[in-house]
VOMIKOL-5635 format. One record per residue (C-alpha): residue number from 1; x, y, z. Coordinates in steps of 0.1 Angstrom, whole numbers, plus 5000, padded with zeros to 4 digits. Layout:
residues N
tikol:NUM&x:X&y:Y&z:Z .
...
***
This chain:
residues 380
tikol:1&x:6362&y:4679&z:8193 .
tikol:2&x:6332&y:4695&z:8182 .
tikol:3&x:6306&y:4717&z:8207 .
tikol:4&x:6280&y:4704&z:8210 .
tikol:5&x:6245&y:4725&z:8208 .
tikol:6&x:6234&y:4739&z:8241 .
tikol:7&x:6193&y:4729&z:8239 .
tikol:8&x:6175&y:4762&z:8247 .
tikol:9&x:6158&y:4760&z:8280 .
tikol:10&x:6120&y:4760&z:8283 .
tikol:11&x:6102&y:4788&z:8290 .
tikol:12&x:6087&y:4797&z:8327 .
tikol:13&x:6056&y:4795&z:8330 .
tikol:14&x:6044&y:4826&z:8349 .
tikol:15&x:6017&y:4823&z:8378 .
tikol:16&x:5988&y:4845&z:8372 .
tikol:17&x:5955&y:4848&z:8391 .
tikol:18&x:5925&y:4854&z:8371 .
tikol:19&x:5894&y:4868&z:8376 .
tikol:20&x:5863&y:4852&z:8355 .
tikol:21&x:5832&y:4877&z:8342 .
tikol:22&x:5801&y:4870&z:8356 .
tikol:23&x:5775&y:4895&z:8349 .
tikol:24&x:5759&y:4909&z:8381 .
tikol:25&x:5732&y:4939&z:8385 .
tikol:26&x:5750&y:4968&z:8409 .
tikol:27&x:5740&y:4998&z:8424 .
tikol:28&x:5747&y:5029&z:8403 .
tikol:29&x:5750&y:5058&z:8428 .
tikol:30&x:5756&y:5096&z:8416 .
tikol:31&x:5778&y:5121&z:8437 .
tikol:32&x:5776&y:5161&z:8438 .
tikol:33&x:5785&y:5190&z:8455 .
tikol:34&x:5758&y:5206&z:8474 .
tikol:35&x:5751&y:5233&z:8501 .
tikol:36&x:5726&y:5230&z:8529 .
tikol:37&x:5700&y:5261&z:8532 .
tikol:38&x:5665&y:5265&z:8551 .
tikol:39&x:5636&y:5252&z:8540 .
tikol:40&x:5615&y:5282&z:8549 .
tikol:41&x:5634&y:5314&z:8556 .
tikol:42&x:5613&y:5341&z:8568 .
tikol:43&x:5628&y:5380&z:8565 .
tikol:44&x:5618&y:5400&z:8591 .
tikol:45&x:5608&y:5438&z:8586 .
tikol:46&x:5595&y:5467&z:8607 .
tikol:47&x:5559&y:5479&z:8596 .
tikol:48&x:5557&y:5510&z:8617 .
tikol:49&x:5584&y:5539&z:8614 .
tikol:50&x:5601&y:5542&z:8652 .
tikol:51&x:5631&y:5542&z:8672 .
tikol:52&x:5647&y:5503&z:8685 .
tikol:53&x:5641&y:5503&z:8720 .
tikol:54&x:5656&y:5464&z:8723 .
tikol:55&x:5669&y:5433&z:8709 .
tikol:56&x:5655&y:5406&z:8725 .
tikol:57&x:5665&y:5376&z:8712 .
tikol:58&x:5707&y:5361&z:8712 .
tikol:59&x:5715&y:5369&z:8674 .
tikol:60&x:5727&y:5330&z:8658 .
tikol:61&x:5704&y:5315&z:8684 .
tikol:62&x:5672&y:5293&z:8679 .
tikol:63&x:5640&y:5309&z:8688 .
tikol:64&x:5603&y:5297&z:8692 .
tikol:65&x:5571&y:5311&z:8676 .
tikol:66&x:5560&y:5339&z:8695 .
tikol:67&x:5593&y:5350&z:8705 .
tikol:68&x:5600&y:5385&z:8709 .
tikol:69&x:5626&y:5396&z:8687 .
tikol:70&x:5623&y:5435&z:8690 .
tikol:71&x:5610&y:5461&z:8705 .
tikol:72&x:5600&y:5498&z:8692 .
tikol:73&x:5592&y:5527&z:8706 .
tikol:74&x:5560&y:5525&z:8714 .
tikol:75&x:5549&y:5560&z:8729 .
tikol:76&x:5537&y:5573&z:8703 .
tikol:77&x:5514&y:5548&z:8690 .
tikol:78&x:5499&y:5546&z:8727 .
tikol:79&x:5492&y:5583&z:8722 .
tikol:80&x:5471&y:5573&z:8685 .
tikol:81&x:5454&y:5544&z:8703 .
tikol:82&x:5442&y:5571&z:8731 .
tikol:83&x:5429&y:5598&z:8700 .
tikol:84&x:5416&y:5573&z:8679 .
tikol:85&x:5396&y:5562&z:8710 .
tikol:86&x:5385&y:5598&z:8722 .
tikol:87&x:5375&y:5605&z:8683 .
tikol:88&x:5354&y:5571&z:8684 .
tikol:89&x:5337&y:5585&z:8717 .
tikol:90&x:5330&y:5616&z:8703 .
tikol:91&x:5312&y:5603&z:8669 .
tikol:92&x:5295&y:5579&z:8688 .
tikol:93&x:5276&y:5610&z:8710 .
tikol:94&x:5270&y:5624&z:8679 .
tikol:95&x:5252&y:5595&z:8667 .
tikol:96&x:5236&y:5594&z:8698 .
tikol:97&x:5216&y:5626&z:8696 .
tikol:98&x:5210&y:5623&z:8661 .
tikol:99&x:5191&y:5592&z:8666 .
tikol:100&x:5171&y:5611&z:8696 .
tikol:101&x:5167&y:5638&z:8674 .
tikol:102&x:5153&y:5619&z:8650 .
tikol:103&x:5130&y:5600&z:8673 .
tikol:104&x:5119&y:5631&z:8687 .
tikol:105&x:5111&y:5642&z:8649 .
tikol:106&x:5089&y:5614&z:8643 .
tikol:107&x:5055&y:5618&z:8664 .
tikol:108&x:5059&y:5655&z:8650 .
tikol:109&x:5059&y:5649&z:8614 .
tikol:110&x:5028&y:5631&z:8621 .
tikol:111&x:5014&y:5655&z:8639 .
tikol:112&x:5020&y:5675&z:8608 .
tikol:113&x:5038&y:5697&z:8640 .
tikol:114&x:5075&y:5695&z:8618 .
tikol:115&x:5080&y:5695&z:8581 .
tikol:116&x:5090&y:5665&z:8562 .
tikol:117&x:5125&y:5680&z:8554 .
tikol:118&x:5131&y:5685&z:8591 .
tikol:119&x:5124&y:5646&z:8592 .
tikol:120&x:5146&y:5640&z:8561 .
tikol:121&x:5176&y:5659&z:8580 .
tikol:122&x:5173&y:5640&z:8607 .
tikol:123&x:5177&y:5613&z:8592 .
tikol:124&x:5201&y:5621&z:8568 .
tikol:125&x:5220&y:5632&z:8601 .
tikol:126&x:5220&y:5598&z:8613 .
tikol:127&x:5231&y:5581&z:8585 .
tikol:128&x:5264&y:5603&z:8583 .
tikol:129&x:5271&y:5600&z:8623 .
tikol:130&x:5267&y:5558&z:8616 .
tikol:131&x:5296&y:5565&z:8588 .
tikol:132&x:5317&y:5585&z:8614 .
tikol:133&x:5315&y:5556&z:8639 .
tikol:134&x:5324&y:5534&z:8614 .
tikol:135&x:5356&y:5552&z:8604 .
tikol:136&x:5364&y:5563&z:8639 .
tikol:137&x:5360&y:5528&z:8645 .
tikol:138&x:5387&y:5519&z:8618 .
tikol:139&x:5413&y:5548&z:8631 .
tikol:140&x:5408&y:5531&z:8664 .
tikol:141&x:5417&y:5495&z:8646 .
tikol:142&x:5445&y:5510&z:8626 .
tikol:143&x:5460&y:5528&z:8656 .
tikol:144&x:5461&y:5497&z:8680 .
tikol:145&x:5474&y:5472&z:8648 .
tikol:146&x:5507&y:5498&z:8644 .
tikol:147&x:5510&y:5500&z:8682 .
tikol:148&x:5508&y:5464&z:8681 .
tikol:149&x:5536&y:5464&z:8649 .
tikol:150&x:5562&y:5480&z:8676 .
tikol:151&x:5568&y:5445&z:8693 .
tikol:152&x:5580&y:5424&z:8667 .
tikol:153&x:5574&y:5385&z:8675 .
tikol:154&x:5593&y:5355&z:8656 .
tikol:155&x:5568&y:5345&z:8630 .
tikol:156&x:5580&y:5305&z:8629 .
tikol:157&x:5604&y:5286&z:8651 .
tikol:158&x:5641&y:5287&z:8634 .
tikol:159&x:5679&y:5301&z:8636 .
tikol:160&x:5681&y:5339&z:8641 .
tikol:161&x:5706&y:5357&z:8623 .
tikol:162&x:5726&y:5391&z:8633 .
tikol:163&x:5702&y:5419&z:8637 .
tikol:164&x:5707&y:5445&z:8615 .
tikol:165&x:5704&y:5474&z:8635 .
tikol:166&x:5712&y:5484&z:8670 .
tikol:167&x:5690&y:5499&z:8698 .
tikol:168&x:5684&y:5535&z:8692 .
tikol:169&x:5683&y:5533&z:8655 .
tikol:170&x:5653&y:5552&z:8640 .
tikol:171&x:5635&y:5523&z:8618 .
tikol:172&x:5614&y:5530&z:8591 .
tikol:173&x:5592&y:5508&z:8569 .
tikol:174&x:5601&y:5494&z:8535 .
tikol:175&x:5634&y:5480&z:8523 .
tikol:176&x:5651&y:5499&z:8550 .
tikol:177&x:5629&y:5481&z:8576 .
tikol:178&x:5650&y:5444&z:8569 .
tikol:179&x:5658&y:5434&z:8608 .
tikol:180&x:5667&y:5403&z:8604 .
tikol:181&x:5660&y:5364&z:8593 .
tikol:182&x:5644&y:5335&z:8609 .
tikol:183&x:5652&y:5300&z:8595 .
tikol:184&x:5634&y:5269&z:8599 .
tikol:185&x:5659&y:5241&z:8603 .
tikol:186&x:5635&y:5210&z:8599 .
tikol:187&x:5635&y:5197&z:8572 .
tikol:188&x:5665&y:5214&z:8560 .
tikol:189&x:5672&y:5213&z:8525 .
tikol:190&x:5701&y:5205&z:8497 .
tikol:191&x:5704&y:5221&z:8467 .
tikol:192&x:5730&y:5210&z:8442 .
tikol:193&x:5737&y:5214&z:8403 .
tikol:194&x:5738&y:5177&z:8377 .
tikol:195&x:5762&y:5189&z:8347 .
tikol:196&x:5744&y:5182&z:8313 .
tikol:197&x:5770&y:5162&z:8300 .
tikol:198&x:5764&y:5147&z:8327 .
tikol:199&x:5727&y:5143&z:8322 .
tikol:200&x:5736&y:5136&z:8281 .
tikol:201&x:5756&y:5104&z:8293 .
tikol:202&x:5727&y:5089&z:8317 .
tikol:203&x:5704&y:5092&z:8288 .
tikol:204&x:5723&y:5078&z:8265 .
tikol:205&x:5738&y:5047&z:8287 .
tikol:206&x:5700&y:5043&z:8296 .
tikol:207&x:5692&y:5039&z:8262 .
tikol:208&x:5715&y:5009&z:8259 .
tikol:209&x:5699&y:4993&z:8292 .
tikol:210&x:5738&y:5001&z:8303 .
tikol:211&x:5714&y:5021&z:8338 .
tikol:212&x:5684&y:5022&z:8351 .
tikol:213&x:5670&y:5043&z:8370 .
tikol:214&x:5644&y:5037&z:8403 .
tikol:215&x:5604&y:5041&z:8391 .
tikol:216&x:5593&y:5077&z:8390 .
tikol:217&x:5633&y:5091&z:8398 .
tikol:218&x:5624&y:5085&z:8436 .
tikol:219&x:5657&y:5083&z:8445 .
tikol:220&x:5675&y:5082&z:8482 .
tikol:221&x:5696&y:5109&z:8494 .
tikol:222&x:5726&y:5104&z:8514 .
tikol:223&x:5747&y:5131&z:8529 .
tikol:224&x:5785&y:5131&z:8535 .
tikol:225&x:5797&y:5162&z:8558 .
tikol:226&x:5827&y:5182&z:8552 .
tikol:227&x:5842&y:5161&z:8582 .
tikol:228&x:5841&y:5126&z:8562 .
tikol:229&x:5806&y:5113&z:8589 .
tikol:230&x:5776&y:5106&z:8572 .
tikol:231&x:5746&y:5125&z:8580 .
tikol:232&x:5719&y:5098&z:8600 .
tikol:233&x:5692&y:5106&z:8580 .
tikol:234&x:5684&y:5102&z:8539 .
tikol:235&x:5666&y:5125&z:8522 .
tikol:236&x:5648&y:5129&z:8492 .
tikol:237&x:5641&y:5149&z:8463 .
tikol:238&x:5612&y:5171&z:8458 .
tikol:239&x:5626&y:5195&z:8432 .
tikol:240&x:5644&y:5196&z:8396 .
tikol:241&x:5646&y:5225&z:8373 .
tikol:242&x:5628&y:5220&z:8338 .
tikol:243&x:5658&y:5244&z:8324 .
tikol:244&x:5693&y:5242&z:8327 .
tikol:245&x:5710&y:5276&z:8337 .
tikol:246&x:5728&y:5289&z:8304 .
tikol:247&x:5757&y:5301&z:8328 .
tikol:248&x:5773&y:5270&z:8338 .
tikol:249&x:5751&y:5248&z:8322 .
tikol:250&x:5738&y:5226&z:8350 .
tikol:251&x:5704&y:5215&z:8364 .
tikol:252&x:5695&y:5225&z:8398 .
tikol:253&x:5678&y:5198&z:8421 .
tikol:254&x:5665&y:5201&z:8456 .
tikol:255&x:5667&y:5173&z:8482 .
tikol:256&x:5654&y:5177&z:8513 .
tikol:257&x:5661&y:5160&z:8549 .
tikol:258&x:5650&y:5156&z:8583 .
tikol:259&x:5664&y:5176&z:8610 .
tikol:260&x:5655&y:5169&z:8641 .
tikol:261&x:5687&y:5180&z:8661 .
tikol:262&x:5690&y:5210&z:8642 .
tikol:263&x:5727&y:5198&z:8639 .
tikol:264&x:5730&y:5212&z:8600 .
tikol:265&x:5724&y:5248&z:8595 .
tikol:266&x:5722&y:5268&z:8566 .
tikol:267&x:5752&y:5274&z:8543 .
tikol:268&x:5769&y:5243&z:8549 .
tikol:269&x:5789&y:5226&z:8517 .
tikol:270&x:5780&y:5186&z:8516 .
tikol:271&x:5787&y:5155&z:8495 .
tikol:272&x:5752&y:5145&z:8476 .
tikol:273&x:5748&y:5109&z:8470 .
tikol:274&x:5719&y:5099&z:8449 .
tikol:275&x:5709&y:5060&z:8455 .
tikol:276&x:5684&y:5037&z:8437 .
tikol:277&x:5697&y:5033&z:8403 .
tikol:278&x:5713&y:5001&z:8388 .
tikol:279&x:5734&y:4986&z:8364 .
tikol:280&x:5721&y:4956&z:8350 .
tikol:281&x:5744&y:4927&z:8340 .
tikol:282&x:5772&y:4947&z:8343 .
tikol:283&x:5809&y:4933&z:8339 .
tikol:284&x:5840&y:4945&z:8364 .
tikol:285&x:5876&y:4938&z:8373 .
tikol:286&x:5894&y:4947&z:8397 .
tikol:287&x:5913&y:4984&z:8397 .
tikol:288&x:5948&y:4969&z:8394 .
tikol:289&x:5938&y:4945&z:8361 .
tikol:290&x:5929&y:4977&z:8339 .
tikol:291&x:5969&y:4988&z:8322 .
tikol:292&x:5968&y:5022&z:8300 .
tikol:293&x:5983&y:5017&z:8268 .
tikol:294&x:5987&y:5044&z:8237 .
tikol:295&x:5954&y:5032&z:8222 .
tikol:296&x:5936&y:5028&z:8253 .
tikol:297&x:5926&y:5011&z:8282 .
tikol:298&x:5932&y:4974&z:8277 .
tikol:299&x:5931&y:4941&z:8301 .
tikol:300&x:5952&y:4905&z:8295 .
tikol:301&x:5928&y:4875&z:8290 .
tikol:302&x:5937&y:4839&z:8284 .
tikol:303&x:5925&y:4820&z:8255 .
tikol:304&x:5921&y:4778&z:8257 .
tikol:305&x:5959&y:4774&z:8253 .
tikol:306&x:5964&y:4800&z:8289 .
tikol:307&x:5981&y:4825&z:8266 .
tikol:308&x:5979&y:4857&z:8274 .
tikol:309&x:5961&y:4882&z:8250 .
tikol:310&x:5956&y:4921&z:8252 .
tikol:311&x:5921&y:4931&z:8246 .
tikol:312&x:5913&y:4965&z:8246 .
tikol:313&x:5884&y:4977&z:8271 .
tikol:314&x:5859&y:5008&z:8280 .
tikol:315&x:5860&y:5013&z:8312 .
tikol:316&x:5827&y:5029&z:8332 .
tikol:317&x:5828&y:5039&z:8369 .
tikol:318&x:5837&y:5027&z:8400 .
tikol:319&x:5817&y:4995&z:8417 .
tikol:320&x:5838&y:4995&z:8449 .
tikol:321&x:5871&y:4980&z:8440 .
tikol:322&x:5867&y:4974&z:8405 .
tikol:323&x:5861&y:4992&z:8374 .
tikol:324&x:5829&y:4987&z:8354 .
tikol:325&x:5834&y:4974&z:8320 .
tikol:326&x:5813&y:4992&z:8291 .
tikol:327&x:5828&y:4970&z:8263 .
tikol:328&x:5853&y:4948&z:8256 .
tikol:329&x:5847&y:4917&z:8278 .
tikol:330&x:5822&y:4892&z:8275 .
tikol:331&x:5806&y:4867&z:8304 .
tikol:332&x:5828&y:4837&z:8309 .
tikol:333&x:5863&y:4857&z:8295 .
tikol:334&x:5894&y:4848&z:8320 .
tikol:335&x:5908&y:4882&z:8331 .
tikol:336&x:5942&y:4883&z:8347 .
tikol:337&x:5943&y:4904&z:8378 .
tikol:338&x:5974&y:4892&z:8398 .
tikol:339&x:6008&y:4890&z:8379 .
tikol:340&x:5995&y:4915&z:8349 .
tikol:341&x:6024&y:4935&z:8346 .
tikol:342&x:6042&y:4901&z:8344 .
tikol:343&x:6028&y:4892&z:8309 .
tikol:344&x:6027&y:4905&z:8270 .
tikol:345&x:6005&y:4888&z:8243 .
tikol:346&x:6013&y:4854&z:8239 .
tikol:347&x:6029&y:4845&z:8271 .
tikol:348&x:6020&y:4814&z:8283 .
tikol:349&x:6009&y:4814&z:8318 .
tikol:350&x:5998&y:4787&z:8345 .
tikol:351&x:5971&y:4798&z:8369 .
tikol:352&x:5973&y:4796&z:8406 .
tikol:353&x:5939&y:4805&z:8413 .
tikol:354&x:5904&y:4814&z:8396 .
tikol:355&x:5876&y:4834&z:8411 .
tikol:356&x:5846&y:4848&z:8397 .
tikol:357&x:5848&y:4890&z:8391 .
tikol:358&x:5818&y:4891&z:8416 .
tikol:359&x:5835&y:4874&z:8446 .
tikol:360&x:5837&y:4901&z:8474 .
tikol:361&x:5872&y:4896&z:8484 .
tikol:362&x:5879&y:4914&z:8447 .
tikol:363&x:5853&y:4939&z:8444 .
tikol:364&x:5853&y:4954&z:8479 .
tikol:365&x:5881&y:4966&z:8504 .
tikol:366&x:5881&y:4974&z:8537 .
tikol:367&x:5883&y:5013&z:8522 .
tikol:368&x:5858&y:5009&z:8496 .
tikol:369&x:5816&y:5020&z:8498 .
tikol:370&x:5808&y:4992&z:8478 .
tikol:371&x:5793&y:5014&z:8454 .
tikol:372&x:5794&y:5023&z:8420 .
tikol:373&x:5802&y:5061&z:8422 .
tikol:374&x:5800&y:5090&z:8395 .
tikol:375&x:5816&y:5122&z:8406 .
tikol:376&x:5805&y:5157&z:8387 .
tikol:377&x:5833&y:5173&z:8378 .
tikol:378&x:5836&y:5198&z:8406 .
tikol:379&x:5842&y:5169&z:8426 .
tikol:380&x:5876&y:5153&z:8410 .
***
């Protein structure tokens, strides 16, 4: 008896999902690293050389314009005020009887009853008692401004920091005179550093009509806290350096925010997100369709026969879910996304279902932004 040949048995088919490109235009938003600081700091310094009678004001607290901050001895400024005014009294007598004296002069000279040099004394006597008054009058104005310097009010409403010194402390003017800072808190701002390569790769993706950004680089600033909230109010830019800093060879921008609650203060580290730019016609699949092979990154689409193929890919940044495609796919290519690992090239598949790369339910999860993000590198 012969054996008869066993006939192979057919091939499963293997059930795939796949995900068809359809071009789409998407946000392209830009993360960094910043730090909060005020927008208008003001240091505070004595002007006048005394002792610190009082600290008025709670160090770390917010204070109003006008506030008293600190108080100096003031005794002996009083005591200038009082001389300055005595010496003011005094030239002003002095130019009092000069000008009677030369009144008096007058009628005489032209009675030809006093010479014309006793005249021309008189007058010149005049002339040099109005210049007293003047400067007495300028003592007088300097003595009551440094009595005036020995209460120290709060220039601006802000934060207070520590004061520097404690009561009793002879102050003195100059570099040694730093009491403290007041810190306006609204607007606040937010300055944080692009990378150049970072800069090098917007340029260059711009020039391929891969981005582009909004008109005139107005873009919309978004704050993340170090608690994970996001700040209630945007912000916007109002600075960039024209020079990149040769040390770390970044780009220092400045964004700036409302503040009404004075809830951020100065020195606080934040997550920077930059809005307003787009990707046009951009192509994405979803995280779990991109495999790493030893060439590169590579995704399975099907061709006519619902074969499977490996075709390698470029892969951008994140939109949501997904990961942008640079190259590699065109519109209309059938991408698998569910049963992936499943396949190798030519494995025939049958598919279950079919839905277009820009259906929600693929792009965005319940823990996605729904936004493309680029992270400098002192973010990863």
């Amino acid at each position: 008896m012969g054996c008869e040949k066993q006939k192979p048995l057919p091939k499963r088919e293997i059930n795939v999902s796949v995900a068809i490109m359809k071009p789409e235009t998407i946000p392209a938003n830009f993360e960094f690293v910043g730090f909060t600081k005020s927008s208008h700091p003001v240091d505070i310094y004595a002007r006048v050389q005394g002792y610190l009678d009082e600290i008025a004001y709670i160090e770390g607290d917010l204070v109003e314009k006008g506030d008293l901050l600190f108080q100096l001895d003031p005794r002996q400024y009083i005591a200038a005020v009082d001389s300055a005014k005595g010496a003011l009294s005094r030239e002003e007598a002095i130019l009092w009887n000069a000008r009677v004296t030369k009144e008096r002069l007058k009628p005489l000279y032209e009675k030809h009853a006093a010479s014309k040099r006793d005249l021309d004394d008189a007058i010149a006597a005049e002339l040099a008692a109005e210049a007293n008054v003047q400067s007495a009058k300028a003592n007088l104005i300097q003595a009551e401004l440094n009595l005036s310097y020995t209460t120290i009010l709060s220039p601006i409403s802000g934060l207070s920091e520590r004061a520097r010194f404690r009561t009793g402390t002879l102050i003195t003017p100059g570099e040694n005179g730093f009491l403290t800072t007041i810190s306006v808190l609204d607007p606040i701002w937010v300055d944080f550093n692009v990378p150049s390569n970072e800069i090098l790769k917007s340029r260059e993706e711009m020039g391929k009509n891969l981005l582009q950004f909004p008109a005139d680089k107005d873009f919309t600033m978004e704050l993340t806290l170090a608690n994970g909230t996001t700040f209630p109010f945007l912000g916007k830019s109002n600075f960039a350096s024209p020079n990149l800093d040769e040390r770390t060879g970044t780009m220092l921008v400045r964004a700036y925010f409302p503040n009404p609650d004075k809830s951020l203060k100065p020195g606080e580290f934040v997550r920077v997100t930059a809005k307003g730019a787009v990707r046009p016609d951009s192509l994405f699949v979803p995280q779990g369709a991109v495999l790493e092979s030893k060439s590169g990154s590579i995704v399975y689409t099907l061709n006519e026969k619902d074969e499977a193929q490996m075709q390698p890919v470029q892969v951008g940044d994140w939109y949501g879910n997904s990961w942008v495609i640079q190259s590699g796919l065109r519109p209309g290519d059938r991408v698998i996304i569910d049963g992936v690992n499943k396949v190798q090239p030519g494995t025939k598949v049958k598919v279950t279902k079919e839905l277009f790369s820009t259906d929600p339910s693929l792009v965005f999860d319940k823990n996605s932004d729904q936004q493309t993000k680029k992270t400098n590198e002192t973010t990863k």
